[in-house]
Backbone as a printed PyTorch tensor [residue, N CA C, xyz], in Angstrom:
tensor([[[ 81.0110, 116.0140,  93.3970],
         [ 81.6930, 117.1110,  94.0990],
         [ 81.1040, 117.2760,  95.5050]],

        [[ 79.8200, 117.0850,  95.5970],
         [ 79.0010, 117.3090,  97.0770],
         [ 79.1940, 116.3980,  97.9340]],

        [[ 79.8730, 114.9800,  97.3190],
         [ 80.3670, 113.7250,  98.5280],
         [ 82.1220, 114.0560,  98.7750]],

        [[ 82.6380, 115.1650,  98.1470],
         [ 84.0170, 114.8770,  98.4820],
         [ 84.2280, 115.4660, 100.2130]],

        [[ 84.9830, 115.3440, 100.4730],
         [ 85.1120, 116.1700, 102.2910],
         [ 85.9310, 117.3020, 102.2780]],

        [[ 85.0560, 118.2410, 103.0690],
         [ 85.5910, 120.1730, 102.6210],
         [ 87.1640, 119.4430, 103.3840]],

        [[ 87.8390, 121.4680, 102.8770],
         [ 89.0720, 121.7730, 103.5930],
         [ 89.0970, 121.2870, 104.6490]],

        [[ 87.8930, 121.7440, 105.7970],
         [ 88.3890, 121.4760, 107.1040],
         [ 88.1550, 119.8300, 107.5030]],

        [[ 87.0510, 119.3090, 106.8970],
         [ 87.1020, 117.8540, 107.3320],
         [ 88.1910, 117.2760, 107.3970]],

        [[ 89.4600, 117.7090, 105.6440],
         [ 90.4240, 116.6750, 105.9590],
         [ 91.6410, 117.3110, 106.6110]],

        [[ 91.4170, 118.7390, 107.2720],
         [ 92.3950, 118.9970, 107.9700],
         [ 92.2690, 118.2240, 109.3320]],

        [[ 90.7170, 118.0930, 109.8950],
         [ 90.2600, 117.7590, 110.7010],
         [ 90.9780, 116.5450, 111.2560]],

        [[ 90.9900, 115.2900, 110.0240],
         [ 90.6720, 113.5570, 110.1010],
         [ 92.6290, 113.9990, 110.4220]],

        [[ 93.0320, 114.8650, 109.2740],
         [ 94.5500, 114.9140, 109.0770],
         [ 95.3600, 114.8180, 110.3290]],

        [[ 94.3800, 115.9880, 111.2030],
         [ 95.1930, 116.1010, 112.4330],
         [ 94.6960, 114.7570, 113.1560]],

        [[ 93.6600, 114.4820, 113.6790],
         [ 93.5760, 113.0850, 114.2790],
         [ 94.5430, 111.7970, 114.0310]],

        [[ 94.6290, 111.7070, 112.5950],
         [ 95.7410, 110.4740, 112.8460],
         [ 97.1300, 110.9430, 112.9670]],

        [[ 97.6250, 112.2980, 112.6810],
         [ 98.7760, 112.6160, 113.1320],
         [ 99.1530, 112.5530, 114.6970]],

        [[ 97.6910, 113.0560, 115.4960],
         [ 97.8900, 112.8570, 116.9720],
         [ 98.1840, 111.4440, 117.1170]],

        [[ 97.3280, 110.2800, 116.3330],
         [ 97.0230, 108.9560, 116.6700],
         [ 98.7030, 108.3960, 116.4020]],

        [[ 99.1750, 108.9440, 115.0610],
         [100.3640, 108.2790, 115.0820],
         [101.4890, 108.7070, 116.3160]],

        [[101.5670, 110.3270, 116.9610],
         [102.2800, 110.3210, 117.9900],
         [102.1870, 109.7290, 119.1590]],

        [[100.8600, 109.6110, 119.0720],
         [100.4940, 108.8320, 120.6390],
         [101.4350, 107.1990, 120.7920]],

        [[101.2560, 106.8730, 119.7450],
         [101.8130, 105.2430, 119.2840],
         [103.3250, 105.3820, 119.1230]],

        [[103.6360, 106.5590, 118.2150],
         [105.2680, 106.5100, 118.8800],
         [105.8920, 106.8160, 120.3020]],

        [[104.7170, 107.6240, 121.2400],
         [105.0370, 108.2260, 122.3590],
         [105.3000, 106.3890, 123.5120]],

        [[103.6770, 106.2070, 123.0530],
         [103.7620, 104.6010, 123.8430],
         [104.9220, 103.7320, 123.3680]],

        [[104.8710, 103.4820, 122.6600],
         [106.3380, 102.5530, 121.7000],
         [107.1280, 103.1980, 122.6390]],

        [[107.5710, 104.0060, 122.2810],
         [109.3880, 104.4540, 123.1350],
         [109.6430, 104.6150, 124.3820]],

        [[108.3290, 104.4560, 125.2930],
         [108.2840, 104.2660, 126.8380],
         [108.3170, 102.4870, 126.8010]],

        [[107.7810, 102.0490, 126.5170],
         [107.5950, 100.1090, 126.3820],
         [108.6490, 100.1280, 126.0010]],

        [[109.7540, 100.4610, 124.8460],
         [111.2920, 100.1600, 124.5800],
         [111.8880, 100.3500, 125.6840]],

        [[111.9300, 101.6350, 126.4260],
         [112.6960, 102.0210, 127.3650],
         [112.4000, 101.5000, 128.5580]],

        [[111.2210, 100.9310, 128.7870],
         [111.1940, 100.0920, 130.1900],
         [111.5990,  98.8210, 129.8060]],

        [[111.6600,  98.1560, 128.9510],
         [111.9860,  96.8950, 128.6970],
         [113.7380,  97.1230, 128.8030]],

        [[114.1750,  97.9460, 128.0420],
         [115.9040,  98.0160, 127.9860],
         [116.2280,  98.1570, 129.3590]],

        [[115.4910,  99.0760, 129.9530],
         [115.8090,  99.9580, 131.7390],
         [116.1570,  97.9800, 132.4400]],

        [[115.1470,  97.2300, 132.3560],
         [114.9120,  95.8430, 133.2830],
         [115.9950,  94.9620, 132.7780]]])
């Protein structure tokens, strides 16, 4: 029970890869759209 990770750790990690995954859709859909734009 003392190695599991509290509430906030995995709200913590939770929000980090949620940012990490928007960042990667944010980049993705600018690189689509300059490639279609050319």
């Amino acid at each position: 029970m003392g190695s599991a990770p509290s509430l906030g750790e995995r709200d913590y990690v939770r929000e980090g890869a949620t940012q990490t995954a928007v960042k990667i859709l944010v980049v993705g859909h600018f690189a689509v759209g300059k490639t279609t734009l050319i």
